[in-house]
Every structure is written in structure tokens, then in C-alpha cells.
C-alpha positions as CSV (number, residue, x, y, z in Angstrom):
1,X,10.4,17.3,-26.7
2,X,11.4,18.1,-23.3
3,X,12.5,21.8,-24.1
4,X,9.5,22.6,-25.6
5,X,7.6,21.5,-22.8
6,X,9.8,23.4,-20.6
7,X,9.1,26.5,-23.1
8,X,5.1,25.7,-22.7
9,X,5.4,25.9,-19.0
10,X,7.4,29.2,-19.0
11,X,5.1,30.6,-21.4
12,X,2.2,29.7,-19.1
13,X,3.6,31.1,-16.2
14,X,4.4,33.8,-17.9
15,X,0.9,35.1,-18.9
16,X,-0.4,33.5,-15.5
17,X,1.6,36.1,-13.2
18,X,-0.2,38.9,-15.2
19,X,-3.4,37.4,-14.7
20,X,-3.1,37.1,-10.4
21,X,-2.0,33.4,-11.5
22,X,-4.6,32.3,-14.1
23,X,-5.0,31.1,-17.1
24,X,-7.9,30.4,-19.6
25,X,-8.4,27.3,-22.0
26,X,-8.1,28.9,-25.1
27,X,-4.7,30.9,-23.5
28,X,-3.7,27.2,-22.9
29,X,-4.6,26.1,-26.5
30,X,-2.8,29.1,-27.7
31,X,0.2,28.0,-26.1
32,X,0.3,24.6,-27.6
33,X,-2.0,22.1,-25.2
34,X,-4.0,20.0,-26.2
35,X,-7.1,19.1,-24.5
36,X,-5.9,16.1,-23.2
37,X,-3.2,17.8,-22.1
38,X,-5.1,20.4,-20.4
39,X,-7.4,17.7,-18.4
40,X,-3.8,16.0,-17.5
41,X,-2.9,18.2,-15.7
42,X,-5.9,19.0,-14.0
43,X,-5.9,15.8,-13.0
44,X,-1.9,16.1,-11.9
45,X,-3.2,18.9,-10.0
46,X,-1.3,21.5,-11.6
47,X,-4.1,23.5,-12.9
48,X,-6.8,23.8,-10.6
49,X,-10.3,24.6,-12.2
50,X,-11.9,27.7,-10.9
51,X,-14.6,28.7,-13.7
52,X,-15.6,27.0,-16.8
53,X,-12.0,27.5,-19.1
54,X,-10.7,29.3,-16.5
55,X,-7.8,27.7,-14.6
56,X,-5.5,28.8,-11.2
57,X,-1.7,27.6,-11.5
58,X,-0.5,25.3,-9.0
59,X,1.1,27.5,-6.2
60,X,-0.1,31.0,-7.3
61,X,-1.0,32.9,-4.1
62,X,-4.8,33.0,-3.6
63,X,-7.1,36.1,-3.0
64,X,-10.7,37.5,-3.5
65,X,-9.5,40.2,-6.5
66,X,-8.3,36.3,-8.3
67,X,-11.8,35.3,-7.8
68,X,-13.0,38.6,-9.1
69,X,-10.4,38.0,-12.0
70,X,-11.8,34.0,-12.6
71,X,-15.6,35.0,-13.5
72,X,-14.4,38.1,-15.5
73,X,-12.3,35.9,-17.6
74,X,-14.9,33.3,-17.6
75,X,-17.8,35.8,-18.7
76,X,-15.1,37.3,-21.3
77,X,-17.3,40.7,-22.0
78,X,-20.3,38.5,-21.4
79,X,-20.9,40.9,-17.9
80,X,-19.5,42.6,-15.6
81,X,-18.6,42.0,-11.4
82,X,-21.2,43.7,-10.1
83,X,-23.3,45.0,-6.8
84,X,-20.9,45.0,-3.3
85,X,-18.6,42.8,-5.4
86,X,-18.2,45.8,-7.4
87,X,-18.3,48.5,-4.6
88,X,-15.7,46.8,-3.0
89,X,-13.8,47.0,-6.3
90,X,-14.4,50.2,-6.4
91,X,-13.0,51.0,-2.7
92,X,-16.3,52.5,-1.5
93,X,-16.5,53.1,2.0
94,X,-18.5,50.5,3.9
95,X,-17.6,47.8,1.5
96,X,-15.0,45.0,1.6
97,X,-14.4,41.7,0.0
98,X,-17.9,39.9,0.0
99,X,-17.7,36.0,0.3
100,X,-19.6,35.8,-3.1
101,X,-18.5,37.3,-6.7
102,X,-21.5,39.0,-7.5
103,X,-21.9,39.6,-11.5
104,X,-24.6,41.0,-14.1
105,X,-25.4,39.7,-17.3
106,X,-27.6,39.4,-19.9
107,X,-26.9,36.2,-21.3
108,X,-28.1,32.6,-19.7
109,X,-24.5,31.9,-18.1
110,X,-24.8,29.4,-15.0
111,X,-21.8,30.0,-12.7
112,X,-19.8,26.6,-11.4
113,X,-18.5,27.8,-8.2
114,X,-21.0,28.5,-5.6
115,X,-20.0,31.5,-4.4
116,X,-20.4,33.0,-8.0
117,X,-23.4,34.6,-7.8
118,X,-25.2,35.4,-11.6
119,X,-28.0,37.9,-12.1
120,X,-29.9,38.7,-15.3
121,X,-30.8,41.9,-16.5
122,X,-31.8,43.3,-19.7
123,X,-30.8,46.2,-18.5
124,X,-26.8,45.8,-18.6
125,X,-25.0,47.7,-21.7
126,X,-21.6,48.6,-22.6
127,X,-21.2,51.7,-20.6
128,X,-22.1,50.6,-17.5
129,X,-18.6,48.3,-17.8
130,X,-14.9,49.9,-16.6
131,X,-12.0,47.9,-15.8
132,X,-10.4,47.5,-12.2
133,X,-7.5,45.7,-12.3
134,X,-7.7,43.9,-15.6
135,X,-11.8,42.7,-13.7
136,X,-14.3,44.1,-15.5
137,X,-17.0,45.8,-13.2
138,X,-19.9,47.8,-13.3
139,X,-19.2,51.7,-13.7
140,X,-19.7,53.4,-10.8
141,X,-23.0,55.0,-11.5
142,X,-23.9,51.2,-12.4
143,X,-22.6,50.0,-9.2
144,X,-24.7,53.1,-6.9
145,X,-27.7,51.9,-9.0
146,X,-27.2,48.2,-7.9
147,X,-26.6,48.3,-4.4
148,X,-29.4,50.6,-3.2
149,X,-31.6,47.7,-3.9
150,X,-30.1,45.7,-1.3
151,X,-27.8,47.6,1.1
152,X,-28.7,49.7,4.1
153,X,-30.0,53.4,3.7
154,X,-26.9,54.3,5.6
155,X,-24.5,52.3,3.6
156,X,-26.0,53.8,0.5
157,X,-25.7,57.5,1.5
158,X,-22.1,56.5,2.6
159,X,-21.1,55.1,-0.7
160,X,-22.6,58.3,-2.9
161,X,-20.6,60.3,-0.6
162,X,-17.3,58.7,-1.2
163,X,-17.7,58.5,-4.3
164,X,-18.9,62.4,-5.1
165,X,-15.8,63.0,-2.8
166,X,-13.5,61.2,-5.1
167,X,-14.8,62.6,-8.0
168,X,-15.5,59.3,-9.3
169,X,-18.8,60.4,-10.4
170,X,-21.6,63.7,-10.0
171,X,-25.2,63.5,-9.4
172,X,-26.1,64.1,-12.7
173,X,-24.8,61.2,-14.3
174,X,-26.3,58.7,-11.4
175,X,-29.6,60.2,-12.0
176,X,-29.2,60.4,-15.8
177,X,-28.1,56.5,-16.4
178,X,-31.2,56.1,-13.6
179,X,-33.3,57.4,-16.0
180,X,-32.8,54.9,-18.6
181,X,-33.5,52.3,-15.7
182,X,-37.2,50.5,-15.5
183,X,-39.3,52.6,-13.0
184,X,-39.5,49.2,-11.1
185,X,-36.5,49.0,-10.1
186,X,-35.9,47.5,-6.6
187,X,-33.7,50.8,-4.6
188,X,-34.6,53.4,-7.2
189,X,-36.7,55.4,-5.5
190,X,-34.2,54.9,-2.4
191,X,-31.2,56.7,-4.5
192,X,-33.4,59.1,-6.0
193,X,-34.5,60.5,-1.9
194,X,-30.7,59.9,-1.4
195,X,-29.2,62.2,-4.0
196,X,-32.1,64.7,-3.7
197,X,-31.6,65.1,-0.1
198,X,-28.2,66.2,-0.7
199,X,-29.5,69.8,-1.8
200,X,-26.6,70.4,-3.7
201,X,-23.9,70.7,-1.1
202,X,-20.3,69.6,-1.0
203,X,-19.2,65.3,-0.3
204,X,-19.0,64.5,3.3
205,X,-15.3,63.7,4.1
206,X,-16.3,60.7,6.3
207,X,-18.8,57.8,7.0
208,X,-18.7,59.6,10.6
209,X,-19.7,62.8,9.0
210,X,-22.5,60.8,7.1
211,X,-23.7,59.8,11.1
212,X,-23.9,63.0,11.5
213,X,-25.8,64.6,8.7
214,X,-28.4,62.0,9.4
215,X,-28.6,62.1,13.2
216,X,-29.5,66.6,12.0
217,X,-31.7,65.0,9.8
218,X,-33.4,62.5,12.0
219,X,-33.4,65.2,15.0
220,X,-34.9,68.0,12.6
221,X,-32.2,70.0,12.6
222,X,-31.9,71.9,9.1
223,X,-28.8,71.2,7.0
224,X,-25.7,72.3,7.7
225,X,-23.3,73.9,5.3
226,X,-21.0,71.4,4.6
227,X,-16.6,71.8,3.9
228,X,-17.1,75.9,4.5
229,X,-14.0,77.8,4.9
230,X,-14.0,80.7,7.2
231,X,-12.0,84.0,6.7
232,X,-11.4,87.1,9.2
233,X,-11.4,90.3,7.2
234,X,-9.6,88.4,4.3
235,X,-7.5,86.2,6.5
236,X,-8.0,82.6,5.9
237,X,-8.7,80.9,9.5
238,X,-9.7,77.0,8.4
239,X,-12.6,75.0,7.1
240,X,-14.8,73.6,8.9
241,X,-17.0,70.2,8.9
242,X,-20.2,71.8,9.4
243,X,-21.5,75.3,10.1
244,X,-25.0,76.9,10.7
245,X,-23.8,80.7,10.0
246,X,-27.2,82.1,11.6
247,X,-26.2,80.2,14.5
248,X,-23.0,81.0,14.5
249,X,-22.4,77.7,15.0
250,X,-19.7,74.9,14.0
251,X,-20.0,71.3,14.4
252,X,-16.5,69.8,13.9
253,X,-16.1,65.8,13.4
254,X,-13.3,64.1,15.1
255,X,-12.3,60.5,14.4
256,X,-9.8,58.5,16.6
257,X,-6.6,59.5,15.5
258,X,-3.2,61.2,17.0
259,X,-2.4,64.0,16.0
260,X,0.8,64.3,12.9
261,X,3.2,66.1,15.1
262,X,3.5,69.4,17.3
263,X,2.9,71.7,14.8
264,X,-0.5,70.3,13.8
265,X,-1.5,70.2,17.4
266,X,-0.3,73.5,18.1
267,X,-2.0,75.1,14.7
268,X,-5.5,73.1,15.6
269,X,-5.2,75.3,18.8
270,X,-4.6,78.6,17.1
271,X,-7.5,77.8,14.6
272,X,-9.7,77.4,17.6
273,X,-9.4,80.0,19.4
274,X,-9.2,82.6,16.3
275,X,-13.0,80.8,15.5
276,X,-14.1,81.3,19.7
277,X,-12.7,85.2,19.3
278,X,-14.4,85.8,16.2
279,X,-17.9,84.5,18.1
280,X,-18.0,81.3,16.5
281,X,-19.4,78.5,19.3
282,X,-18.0,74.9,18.5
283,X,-19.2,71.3,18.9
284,X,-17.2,68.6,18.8
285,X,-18.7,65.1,17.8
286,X,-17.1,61.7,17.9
287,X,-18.2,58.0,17.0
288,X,-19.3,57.2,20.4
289,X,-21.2,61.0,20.5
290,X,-23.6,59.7,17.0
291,X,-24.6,56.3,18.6
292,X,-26.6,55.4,21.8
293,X,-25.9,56.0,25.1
294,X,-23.8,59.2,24.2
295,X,-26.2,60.6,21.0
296,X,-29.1,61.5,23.7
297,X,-26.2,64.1,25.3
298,X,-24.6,65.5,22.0
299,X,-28.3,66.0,20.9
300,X,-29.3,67.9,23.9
301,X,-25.7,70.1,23.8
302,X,-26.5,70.5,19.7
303,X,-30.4,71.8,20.9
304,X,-28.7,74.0,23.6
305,X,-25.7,75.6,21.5
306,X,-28.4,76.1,18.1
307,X,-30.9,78.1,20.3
308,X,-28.9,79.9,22.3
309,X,-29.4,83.7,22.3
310,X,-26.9,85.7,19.7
């Protein structure tokens, strides 16, 4: 009696530490507990109810991707984590761990934890659900779609551009699982002016480069040419944030960082000056340059340096 008791809890454990220490009813049936035994040791505080079925091991380590793990286990293909839960899942830029699991579904589930957070949609089908660490989330274009409903027009842009940088998705497939979308939609219209203001060009490699393309934007400038490398007769020089070649005119964005050693200092240097000798002029813009107070001044140097004489 005792042995197999001891064999119960190792199985348990077991399937728990592949699960970020959970454990599901019927998993708990399937291993040979009753469900009196299961509400024992709820009660012993062993198993600590998180979800309906869905159960956290006495002394497993807590965290927000458990959470995220609870309510998938608990919908069980009913839905999918969805909106910044699912950005943050994701790894978008501009997104961390929300207090609240947000989730889609189209079936009348009613969450037990109050910072499970349930929205209905008819809308919800099998390919708009990948798996993230064994949570299953919205895809990616499913995700984009969600949050530019409810997130800034800033955070939005940032997120397409991380994820068009990553490869994790293009345009087209955004706009074509938009397209299947009701017209209605809150934020549609909102990702549509986001993707079409693009025009085509290459992912920014930053949310400080996103600042930027919309402080040109906001100040009337007209796009820059985005990730262009730069040759000398043939000879490869460097790639640059952003250029205006009728201006001959480079904007470079600089984030607070040191530099990786010597050599990477002293080759920044040599890049430099091979861009100033070939006529090139160069603007340098930080985080504090693309806010207020020091935006007014980058602004009037960028007015200066684009309509200067060539």
C-alpha cells in the first residue's frame, strides 16, 4: 500500500516537472487517484488549485509562464493565451509579463482566477493557435491582430517591427488572416495604416529606431531608406540605419551601450570617416535626442543637415 503510494507520488512529480509543476485532474486520475483522494490532498495542501482540474504541486517554483501553462491546460484546445499575454509570449518588444492571462475562445468558459481574463470571439480557428513552451497562444499574425485594438499606436508599430525583423511573420500574411477578420474590428483599420505606412522597406532593428521613423514622420520628413549598405567603387564600407541618398545624408541610431572591445571602436572610427570622405554628412540620434527637451534640437540639426546645399 505504502509503495504504491510512493509510486503515485513519483509518478506525479514526474509529469509535474514537465509541466512547470502542474498537474491536471484527469493526469491525476490517470495515475491512480481517486477523487477523494484528489480533494485530500487539496485539502492537505499538497495540491494547490489554480484552474478548474488544473492543480500546482506543493513546492514547485512559481512564475507567470505557470500561469500561462494553468489556463492552457485548463482550456485543453478550447482557446488559445492571447492579446499582450500572448505578445509577451511571443517576446515582442514592448511587452512583458502582464498581471492578467489574457485568452480567446469561442466557447462559454468562465475563468476561476481573477486574473484570468476570457474573451469570446467567433472569430478564433485552428490556425490562429502555435505552441510556446508547451502554452498554447495565438499565432503571431493572431496576436498583431489582437493587440492593435488596445495598445498604443507606438507599441503596435514596435511589435510589427520586431516581429518582421525576426522573420516571425511578413505583411502579407497579417493582412491576409485580416482579411478574413469582421470589418468591425476594434484596431483594424489601425494595423492596416501601420503595415501600409511601411512602404515596403526593411524591419527597423530597434524600438529606438521606431522613435525615430515616427518623429520623420510626425516632422514631415519623407522616409528614409531603411538597413542600406554603402559601397566605395565596390568596396563594402558598412550599413547604415537610415539614409536619404539625395541628401546625402545618414542618420545613425545609437542606444546606450559600450562598445565590444578596441577593435570595434577603432573599426566604428574607420567606417566614419570613409562615409565623411566619400561626402556622406551624419546624424547621430539617441533616446534622450527622440523625446522632449532634446527632440526640438535634433529636429532643428535634421532640418539644417537635409537642406543644406550639395
Amino acid at each position: 500500500m505504502r509503495s504504491s503510494s510512493l509510486q503515485r507520488d513519483a509518478a506525479i512529480g514526474a509529469l509535474a516537472a514537465g509541466q512547470y509543476g502542474l498537474v491536471t485532474a484527469a493526469q491525476l486520475r490517470a495515475a491512480g487517484l481517486s477523487p477523494d483522494a484528489i480533494r485530500r490532498r487539496v485539502r492537505a495542501g499538497s495540491l494547490i488549485s489554480l484552474e478548474p482540474g488544473v492543480y500546482r504541486v506543493a513546492g514547485a517554483p512559481r512564475s507567470w509562464r505557470q500561469r500561462a501553462r494553468a489556463v492552457s491546460l485548463w482550456m485543453d484546445g478550447r482557446g488559445a493565451v492571447s492579446g499582450r499575454s500572448a505578445a509577451a509570449l511571443h517576446r515582442l518588444d514592448g511587452f512583458g509579463p502582464p498581471v492578467a492571462i489574457e485568452v480567446v475562445t469561442s466557447r462559454n468558459l468562465k475563468a476561476f482566477h481573477r486574473h484570468t481574463l476570457v474573451r469570446r470571439s467567433p472569430y478564433i480557428l485552428e490556425v490562429d493557435h502555435v505552441e510556446i513552451a508547451s502554452i498554447t497562444t495565438t499565432s503571431i499574425e493572431r496576436t498583431l491582430i489582437d493587440i492593435a485594438g488596445c495598445v498604443s499606436d507606438e507599441l503596435l508599430e514596435t511589435a510589427i517591427e520586431d516581429a518582421l525583423r525576426r522573420q516571425l511573420t511578413s505583411p502579407q500574411r497579417v493582412v491576409q488572416r485580416l482579411l478574413d477578420m469582421p470589418p468591425n474590428l476594434p484596431g483594424r483599420s489601425r494595423l492596416r495604416r501601420a503595415l501600409e505606412s511601411r512602404g515596403g522597406q526593411a524591419p527597423t532593428e530597434s524600438a529606438l529606431e521606431v522613435k525615430l521613423v515616427r518623429l520623420l514622420r510626425s516632422e514631415g520628413f519623407p522616409p528614409a531608406i531603411r538597413q542600406k549598405v554603402l559601397d566605395d567603387d565596390g568596396r563594402f564600407v558598412g550599413r547604415v540605419d537610415f539614409v536619404y541618398p539625395d541628401r546625402r545624408l545618414i542618420i545613425e541610431v545609437e542606444g546606450f551601450r559600450f562598445h565590444s572591445g578596441r577593435r570595434s571602436f577603432d573599426a566604428d572610427r574607420v567606417r566614419r570617416n570613409s562615409l565623411t570622405a566619400m561626402g556622406w554628412m551624419l546624424l547621430q540620434a539617441t533616446a534622450p535626442m527622440l523625446r522632449p527637451p532634446g527632440q526640438e534640437d535634433f529636429v532643428r540639426d535634421l532640418r539644417r543637415a537635409y537642406g543644406r546645399p550639395l
